[in-house]
matplotlib code that plots the C-alpha trace (Angstrom):
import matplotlib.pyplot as plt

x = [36.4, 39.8, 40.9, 43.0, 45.4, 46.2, 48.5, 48.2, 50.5, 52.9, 52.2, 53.9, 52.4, 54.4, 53.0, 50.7, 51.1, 48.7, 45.0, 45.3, 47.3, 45.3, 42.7, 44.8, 45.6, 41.7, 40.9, 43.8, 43.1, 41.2, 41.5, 41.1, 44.3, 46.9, 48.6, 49.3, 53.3, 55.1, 53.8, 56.5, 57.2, 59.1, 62.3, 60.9, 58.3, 60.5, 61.4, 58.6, 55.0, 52.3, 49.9, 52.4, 53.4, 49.6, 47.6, 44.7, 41.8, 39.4, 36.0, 37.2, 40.3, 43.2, 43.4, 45.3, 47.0, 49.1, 48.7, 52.2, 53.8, 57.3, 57.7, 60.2, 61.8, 60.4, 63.4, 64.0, 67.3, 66.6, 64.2, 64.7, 62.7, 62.7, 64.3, 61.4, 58.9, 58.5, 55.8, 53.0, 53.8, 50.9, 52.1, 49.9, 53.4, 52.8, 53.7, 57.2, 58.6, 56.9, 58.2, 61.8, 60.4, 58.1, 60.4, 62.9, 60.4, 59.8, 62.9, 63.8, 60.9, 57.7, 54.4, 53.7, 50.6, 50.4, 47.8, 50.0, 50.5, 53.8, 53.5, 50.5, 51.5, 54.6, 55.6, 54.1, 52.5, 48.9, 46.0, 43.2, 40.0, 39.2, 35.5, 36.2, 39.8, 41.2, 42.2, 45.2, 46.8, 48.6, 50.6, 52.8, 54.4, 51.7, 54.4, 57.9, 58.6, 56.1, 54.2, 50.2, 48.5, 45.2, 43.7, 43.2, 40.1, 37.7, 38.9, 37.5, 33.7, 33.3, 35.4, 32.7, 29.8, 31.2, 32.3, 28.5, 27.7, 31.0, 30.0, 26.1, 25.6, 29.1, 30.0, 30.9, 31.5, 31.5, 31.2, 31.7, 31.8, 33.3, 32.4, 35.2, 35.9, 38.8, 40.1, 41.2, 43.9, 45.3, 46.2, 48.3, 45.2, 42.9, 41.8, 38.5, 38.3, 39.8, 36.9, 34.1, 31.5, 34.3, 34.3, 37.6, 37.0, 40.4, 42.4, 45.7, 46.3, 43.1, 41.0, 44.5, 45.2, 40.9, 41.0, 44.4, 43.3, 40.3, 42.1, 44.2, 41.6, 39.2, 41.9, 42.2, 44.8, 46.0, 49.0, 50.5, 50.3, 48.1, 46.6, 44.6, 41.2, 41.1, 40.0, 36.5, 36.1, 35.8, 36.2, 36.4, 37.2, 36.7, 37.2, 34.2, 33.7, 33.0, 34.6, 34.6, 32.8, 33.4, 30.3, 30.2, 27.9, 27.9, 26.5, 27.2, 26.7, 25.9, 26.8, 23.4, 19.7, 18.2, 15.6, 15.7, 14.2, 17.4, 20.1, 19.2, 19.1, 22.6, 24.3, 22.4, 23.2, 27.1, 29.1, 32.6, 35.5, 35.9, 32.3, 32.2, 35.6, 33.9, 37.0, 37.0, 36.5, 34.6, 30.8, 28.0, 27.2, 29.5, 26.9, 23.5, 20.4, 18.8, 15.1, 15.0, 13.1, 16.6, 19.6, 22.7, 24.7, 28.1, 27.2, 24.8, 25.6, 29.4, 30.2, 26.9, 28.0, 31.5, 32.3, 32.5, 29.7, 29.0, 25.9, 23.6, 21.0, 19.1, 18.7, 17.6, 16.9, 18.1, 17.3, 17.8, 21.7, 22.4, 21.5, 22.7, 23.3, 24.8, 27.5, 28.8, 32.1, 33.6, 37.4, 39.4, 38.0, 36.6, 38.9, 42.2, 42.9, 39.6, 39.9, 44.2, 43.4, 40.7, 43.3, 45.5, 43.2, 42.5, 46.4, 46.7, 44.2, 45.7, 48.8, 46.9, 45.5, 42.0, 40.5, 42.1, 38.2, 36.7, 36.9, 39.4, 37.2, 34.1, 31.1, 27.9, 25.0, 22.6, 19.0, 18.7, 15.9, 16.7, 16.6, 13.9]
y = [131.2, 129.6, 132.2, 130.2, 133.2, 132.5, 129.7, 128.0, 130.1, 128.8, 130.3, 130.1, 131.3, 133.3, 133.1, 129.8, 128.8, 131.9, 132.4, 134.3, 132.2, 129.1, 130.8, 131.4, 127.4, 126.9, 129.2, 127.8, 124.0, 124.3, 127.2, 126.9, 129.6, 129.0, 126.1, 126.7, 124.6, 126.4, 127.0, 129.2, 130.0, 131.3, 129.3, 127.4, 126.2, 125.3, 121.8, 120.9, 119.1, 121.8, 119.7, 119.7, 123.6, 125.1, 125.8, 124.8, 127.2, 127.2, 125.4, 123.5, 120.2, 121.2, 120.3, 116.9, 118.2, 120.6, 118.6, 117.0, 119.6, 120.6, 123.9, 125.8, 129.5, 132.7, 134.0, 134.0, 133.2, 130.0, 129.3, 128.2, 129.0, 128.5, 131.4, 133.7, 131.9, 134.3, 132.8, 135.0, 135.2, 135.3, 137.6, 136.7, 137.8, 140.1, 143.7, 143.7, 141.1, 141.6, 144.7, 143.8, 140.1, 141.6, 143.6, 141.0, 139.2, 141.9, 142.6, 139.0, 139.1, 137.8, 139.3, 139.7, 140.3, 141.3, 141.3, 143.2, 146.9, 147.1, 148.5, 150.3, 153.5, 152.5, 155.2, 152.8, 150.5, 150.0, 149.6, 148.3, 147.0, 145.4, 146.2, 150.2, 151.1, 148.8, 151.8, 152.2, 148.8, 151.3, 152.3, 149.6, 148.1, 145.1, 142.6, 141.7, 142.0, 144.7, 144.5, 144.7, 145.4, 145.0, 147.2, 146.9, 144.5, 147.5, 149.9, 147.1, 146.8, 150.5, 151.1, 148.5, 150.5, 153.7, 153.2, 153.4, 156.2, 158.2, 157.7, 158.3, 161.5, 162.2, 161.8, 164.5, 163.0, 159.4, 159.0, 155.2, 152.6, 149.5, 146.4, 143.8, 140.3, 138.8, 137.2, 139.9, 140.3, 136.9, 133.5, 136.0, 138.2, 138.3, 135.0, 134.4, 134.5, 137.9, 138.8, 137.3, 139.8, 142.1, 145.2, 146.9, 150.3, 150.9, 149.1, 150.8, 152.3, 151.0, 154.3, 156.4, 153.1, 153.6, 157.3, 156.9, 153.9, 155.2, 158.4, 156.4, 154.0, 157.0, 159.4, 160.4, 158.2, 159.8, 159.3, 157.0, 159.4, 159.0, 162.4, 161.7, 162.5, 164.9, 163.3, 162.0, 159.4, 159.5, 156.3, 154.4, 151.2, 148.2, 144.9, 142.7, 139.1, 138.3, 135.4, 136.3, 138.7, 142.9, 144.5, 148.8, 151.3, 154.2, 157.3, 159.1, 162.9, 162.9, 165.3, 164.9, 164.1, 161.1, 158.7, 155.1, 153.1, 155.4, 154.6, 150.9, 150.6, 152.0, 149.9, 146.8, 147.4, 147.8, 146.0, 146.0, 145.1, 141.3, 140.8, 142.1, 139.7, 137.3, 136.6, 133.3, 134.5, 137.5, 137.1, 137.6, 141.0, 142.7, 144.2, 142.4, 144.0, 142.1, 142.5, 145.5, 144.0, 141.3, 143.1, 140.9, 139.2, 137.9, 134.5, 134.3, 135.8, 136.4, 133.7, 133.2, 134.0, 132.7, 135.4, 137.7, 139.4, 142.4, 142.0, 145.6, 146.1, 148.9, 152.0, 154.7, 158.3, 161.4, 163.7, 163.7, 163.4, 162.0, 158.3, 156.0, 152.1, 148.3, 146.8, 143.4, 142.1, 138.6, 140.3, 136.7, 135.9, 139.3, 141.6, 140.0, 136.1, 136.1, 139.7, 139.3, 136.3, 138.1, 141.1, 138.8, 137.4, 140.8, 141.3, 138.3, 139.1, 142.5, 140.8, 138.3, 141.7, 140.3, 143.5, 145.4, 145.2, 146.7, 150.0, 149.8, 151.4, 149.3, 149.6, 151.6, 150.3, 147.7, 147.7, 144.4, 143.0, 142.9, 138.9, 137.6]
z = [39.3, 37.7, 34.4, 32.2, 32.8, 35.9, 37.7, 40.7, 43.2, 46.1, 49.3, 52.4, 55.5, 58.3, 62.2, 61.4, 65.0, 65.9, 65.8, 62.7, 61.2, 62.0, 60.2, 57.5, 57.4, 57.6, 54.7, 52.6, 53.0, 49.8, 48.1, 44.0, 43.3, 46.1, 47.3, 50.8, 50.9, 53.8, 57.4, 59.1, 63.0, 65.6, 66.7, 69.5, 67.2, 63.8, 63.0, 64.7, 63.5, 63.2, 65.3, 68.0, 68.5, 67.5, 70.5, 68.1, 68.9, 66.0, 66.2, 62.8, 63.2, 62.6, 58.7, 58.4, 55.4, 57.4, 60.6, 60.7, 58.1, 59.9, 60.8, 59.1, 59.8, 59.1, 57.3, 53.7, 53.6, 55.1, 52.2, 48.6, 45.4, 41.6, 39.6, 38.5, 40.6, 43.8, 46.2, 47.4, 51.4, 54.1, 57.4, 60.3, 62.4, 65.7, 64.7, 66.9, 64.4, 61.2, 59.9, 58.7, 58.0, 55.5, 54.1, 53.6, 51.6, 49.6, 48.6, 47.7, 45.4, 47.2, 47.2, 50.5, 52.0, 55.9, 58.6, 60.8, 61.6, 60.6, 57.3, 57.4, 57.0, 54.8, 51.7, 48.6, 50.6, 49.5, 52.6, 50.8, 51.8, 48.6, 47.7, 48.9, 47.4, 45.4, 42.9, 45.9, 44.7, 41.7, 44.5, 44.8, 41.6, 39.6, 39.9, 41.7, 45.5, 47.6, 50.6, 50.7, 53.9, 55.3, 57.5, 61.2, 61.7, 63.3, 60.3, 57.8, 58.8, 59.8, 55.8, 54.4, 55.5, 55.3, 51.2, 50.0, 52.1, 51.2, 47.7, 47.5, 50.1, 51.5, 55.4, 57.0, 60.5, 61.8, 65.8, 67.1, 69.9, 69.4, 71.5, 70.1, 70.5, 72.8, 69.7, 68.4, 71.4, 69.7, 71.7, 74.1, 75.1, 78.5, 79.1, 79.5, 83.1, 83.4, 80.7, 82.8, 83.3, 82.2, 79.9, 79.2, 77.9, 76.1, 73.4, 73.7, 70.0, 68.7, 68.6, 66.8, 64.3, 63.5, 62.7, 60.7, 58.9, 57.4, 56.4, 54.1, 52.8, 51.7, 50.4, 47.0, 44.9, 41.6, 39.7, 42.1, 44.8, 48.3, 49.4, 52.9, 53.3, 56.2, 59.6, 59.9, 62.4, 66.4, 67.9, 71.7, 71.3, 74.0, 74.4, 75.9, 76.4, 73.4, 71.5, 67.5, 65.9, 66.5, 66.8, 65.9, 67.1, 64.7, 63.9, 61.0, 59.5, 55.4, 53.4, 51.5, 53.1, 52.5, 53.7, 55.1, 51.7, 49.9, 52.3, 53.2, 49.1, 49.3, 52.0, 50.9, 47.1, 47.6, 45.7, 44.9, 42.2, 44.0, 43.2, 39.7, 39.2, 41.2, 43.4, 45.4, 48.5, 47.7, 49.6, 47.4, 49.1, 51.7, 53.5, 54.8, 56.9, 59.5, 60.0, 62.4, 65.5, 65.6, 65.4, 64.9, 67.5, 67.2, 68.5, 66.1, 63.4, 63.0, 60.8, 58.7, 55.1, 55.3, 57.9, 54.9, 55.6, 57.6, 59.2, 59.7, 61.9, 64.4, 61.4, 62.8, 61.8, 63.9, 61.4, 56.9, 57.4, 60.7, 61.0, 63.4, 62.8, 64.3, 62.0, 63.2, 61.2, 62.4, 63.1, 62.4, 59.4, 57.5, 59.5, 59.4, 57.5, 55.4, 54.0, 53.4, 51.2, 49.3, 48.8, 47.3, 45.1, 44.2, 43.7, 41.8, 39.5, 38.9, 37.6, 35.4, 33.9, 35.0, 36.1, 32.6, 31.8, 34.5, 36.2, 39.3, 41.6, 43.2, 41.1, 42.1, 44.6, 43.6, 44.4, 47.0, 49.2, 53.1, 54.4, 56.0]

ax = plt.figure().add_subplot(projection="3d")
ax.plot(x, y, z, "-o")
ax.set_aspect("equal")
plt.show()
């Protein structure tokens, strides 16, 4: 979808060297809004051709558009733009450097958007998974310089599947195990011999980021003020060798009973505001059931849908409000470069006053059949 009220927006990406960022670079190649003009590095990379300083790990080429692209710096001083014509900024920086980065942007007018930590719990800094809050957006300004964040790439698919629940029956607890992919560690993680036949049962600040994330995302927003729901998750998180796709084990507490044809109807039927915009990189449905006796599999089924998609699977009934469930969410392109760009679509739209129609929060469940 191209609105005649909207422009086509400069972007400039910061950490493109990284695996998020090269996902960024795939994912912007061709996108219909943004113009992807700047890739942006560390100092040893700068000045450099993109080819040559990107440890190219994606199962795509690296994009001969961008291939021999120089590197520039990541600071905004060392850039130049067009009075009144603030580009929209892409962080796929490592939290240690992206805070101030960010917030230099910011304050030189850029919309930035982050995939890092940094800002997450920054005063006025919206966390938004874009189908399940994207009423928290009217906590940072509609236009001029601010900071958006995504959430942690975990927080996103467990927030995905938790958003229809929350809002048909009420949860009153959410227990999980996480099994997630040695991409998520980045270029710098375990490599895969130290993962062989490995399992490492803790993320260090994965489980705390989880539980605090999804406070935010699912507290009450009114008036430009963020009240935090009160906790509701228990997580362990682990890495195992896996190479995309984070796969959840969760069992959940309603508020309400129910039974299976009511809740699969819910989860299956969830839709949110990118859909009813129809954003471009919004999947058709966020959530998907996989017949019951094949469960998904991040080999298989990380990617299918664009990698928007998380994929359900193994529902089963402990009792009328405690049901237990597999959620798979491909964490490069869904958790982290895939859902930023679909946040700032979402951004971008709010500015362009393309949402003015609709209601800001994510429409009600749809009736769906499961795939075959």
């Amino acid at each position: 979808m191209i609105d005649t009220r909207l422009r086509r927006r400069r972007a400039i990406l910061l950490g493109a060297t990284g695996s998020v960022g090269q996902r960024f670079a795939r994912l912007l190649e061709h996108h219909p809004w943004f113009e992807l003009t700047t890739l942006c590095a560390s100092e040893r990379s700068t000045c450099r051709a993109y080819r040559e300083v990107a440890r190219w790990v994606q199962d795509a080429p690296i994009p001969e558009r961008f291939a021999e692209r120089r590197v520039e710096s990541c600071a905004p001083d060392d850039h130049a733009w067009p009075a009144g014509d603030p580009p929209l900024v892409f962080s796929a920086l490592d939290a240690d450097v992206a805070g101030p980065l960010e917030s230099a942007w910011a304050q030189r007018g850029a919309l930035v958007v982050s995939n890092a930590s940094s800002h997450r719990m920054t005063r006025g800094v919206p966390l938004v998974v874009p189908e399940v809050n994207p009423e928290h957006l009217e906590l940072a300004p509609a236009r001029g310089g601010r900071v958006l964040c995504n959430p942690n790439c975990t927080t996103i698919g467990l927030s995905l599947v938790l958003a229809p629940l929350v809002r048909e029956f009420g949860v009153e607890a959410v227990q999980l195990t996480s099994l997630q992919a040695v991409s998520g560690a980045g270029l710098d993680g375990p490599s895969a011999f130290e993962m062989l036949g490995e399992v490492v049962p803790l993320i260090t600040g994965e489980e705390e980021k989880l539980e605090r994330e999804t406070r935010v995302i699912f507290g009450e927003c009114a008036g430009g003020v963020l009240r935090p729901r009160d906790a509701f998750v228990r997580a362990t998180c682990t890495r195992v060798p896996v190479v995309d796709g984070h796969t959840l084990s969760i069992s959940v507490r309603l508020t309400r009973p129910t039974d299976e044809p009511e809740l699969c109807a819910a989860l299956e039927g969830f839709r949110g505001l990118p859909q009813q915009l129809g954003l471009p990189s919004a999947p058709e449905r966020p959530l998907r059931f996989l017949d019951d006796s094949d469960p998904p599999r991040p080999r298989r089924d990380a990617a299918r849908f664009g990698g928007m998609t998380t994929i359900l699977g193994r529902l089963r009934r402990r009792s009328a409000r405690e049901w237990d469930l597999v959620a798979l969410t491909h964490n490069t392109l869904r958790g982290a470069a895939g859902g930023a760009l679909l946040l700032a679509e979402l951004a971008v739209a709010r500015e362009a006053g393309l949402d003015s129609a609709s209601d800001a929060r994510s429409p009600r469940a749809e009736p769906v059949q499961r795939l075959p």
